[in-house]
PLY file of the C-alpha trace (Angstrom):
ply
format ascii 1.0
element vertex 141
property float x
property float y
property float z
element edge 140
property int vertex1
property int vertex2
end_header
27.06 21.48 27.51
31.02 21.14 27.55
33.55 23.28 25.58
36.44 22.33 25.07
39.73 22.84 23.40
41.33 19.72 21.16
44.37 19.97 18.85
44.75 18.29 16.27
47.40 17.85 13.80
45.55 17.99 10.33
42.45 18.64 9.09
42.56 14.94 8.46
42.07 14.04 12.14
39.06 16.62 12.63
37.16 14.52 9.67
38.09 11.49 11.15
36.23 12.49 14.93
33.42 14.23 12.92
33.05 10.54 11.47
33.08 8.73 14.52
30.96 11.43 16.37
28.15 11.20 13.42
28.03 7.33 13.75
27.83 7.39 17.46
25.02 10.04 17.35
23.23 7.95 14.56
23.43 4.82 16.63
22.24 6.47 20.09
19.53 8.32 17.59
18.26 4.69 16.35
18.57 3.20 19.95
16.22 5.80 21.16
13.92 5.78 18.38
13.05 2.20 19.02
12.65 2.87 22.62
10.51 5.85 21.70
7.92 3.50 19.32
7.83 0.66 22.29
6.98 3.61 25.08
4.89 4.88 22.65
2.34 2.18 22.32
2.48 1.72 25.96
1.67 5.42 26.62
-1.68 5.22 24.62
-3.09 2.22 26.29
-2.40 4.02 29.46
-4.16 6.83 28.56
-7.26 4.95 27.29
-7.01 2.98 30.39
-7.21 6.33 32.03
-9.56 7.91 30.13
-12.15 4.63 30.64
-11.85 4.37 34.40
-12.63 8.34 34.66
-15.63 7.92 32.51
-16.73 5.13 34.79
-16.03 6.90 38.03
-17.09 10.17 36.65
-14.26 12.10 37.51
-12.07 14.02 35.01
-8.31 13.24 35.19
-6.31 15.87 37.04
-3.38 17.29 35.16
-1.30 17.79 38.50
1.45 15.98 39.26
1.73 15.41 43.32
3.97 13.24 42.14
6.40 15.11 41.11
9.68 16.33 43.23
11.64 19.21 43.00
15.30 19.26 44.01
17.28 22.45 43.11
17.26 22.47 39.22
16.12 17.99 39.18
13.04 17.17 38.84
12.08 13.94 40.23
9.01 11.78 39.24
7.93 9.20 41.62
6.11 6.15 40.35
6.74 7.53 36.44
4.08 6.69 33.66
4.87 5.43 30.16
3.50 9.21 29.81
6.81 10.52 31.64
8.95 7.92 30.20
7.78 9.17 26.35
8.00 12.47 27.52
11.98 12.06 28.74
12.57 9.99 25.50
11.30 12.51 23.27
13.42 15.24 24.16
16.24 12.57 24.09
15.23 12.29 20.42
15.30 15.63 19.58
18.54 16.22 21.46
20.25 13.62 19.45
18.50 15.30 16.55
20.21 18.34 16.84
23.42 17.18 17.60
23.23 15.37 14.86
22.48 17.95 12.36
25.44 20.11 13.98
27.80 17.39 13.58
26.43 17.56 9.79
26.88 20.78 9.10
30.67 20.92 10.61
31.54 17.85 8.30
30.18 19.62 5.36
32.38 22.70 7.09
35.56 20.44 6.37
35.04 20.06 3.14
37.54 23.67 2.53
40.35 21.56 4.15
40.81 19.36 0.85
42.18 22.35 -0.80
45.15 22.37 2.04
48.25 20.82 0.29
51.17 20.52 2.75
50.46 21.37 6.43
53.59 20.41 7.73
54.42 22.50 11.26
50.66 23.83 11.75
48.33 22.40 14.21
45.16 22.89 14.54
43.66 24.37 17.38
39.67 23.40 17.66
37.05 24.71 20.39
34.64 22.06 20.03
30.98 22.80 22.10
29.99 18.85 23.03
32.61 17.58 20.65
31.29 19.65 17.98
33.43 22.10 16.16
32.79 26.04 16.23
35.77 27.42 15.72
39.39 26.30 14.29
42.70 27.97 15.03
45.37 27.53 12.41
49.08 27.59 14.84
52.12 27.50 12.80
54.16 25.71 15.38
0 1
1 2
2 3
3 4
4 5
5 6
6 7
7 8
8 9
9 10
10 11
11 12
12 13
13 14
14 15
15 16
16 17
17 18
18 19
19 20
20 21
21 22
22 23
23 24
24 25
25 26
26 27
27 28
28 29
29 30
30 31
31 32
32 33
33 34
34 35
35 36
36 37
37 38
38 39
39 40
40 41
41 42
42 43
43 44
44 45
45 46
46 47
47 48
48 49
49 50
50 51
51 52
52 53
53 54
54 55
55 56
56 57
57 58
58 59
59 60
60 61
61 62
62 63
63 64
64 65
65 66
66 67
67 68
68 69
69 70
70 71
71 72
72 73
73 74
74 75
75 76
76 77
77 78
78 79
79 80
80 81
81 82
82 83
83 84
84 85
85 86
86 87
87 88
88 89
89 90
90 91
91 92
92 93
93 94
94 95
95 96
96 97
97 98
98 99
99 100
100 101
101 102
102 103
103 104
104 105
105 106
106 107
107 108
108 109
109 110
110 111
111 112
112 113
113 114
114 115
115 116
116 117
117 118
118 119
119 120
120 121
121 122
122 123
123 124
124 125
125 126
126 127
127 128
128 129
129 130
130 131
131 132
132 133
133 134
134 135
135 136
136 137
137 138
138 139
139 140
């Protein structure tokens, strides 16, 4: 997560990066959706593959992952499943989700600044967590 301060100089501007924020979020949403449907298919013929070579070597599959790698605060997963690949999607999905309705919600936010007439000499000051705004300072410069 990355705060930031921007300036901007009208309310105008902030709109216009909400806009193109929102449509790069939707896009990367979509993008990972489809990748989530593909990886999804594949993930359940896995696990019936799974499931049917158990049965027939009568052993019950071990939810353990010796595969699995820990360095510092990365996980990493050696030879990765469609199971880990949905898994990483997913939460791709509902990160994009979120930021999505955030971005929302500050748009509809904006909506004050149409009752701004002139705003000739003030800047606006914005601290934006990952590009989205949480707080505006009005400067009168």
């Amino acid at each position: 997560m990355v705060v930031e301060i921007k300036e901007y100089q009208s309310a105008e501007k902030i709109t216009e990066a909400l806009e193109d924020e929102i449509t790069q979020t939707k896009s990367t949403l979509g993008e990972y959706l489809r990748r989530l449907d593909e990886i999804r298919s594949l993930a359940e013929r896995s696990k019936k593959v799974r499931e049917v070579v158990s049965k027939l070597a009568g052993k019950k599959a071990t939810q353990s992952n010796p595969g699995e790698i820990v360095v510092g605060d990365l996980n990493v997963i050696l030879d990765a499943t469609p199971f880990h690949e949905l898994t990483a999607i997913e939460e791709a999905v509902r990160s994009q989700q979120d930021r999505l309705l955030k971005l929302q919600k500050a748009y509809e936010a904006m909506k004050w600044t149409d009752q701004i007439g002139d705003t000739e000499g003030l800047k606006y000051m914005v601290l934006e967590d990952d590009s989205v705004p949480t707080q505006i300072l009005l400067k009168i410069s």
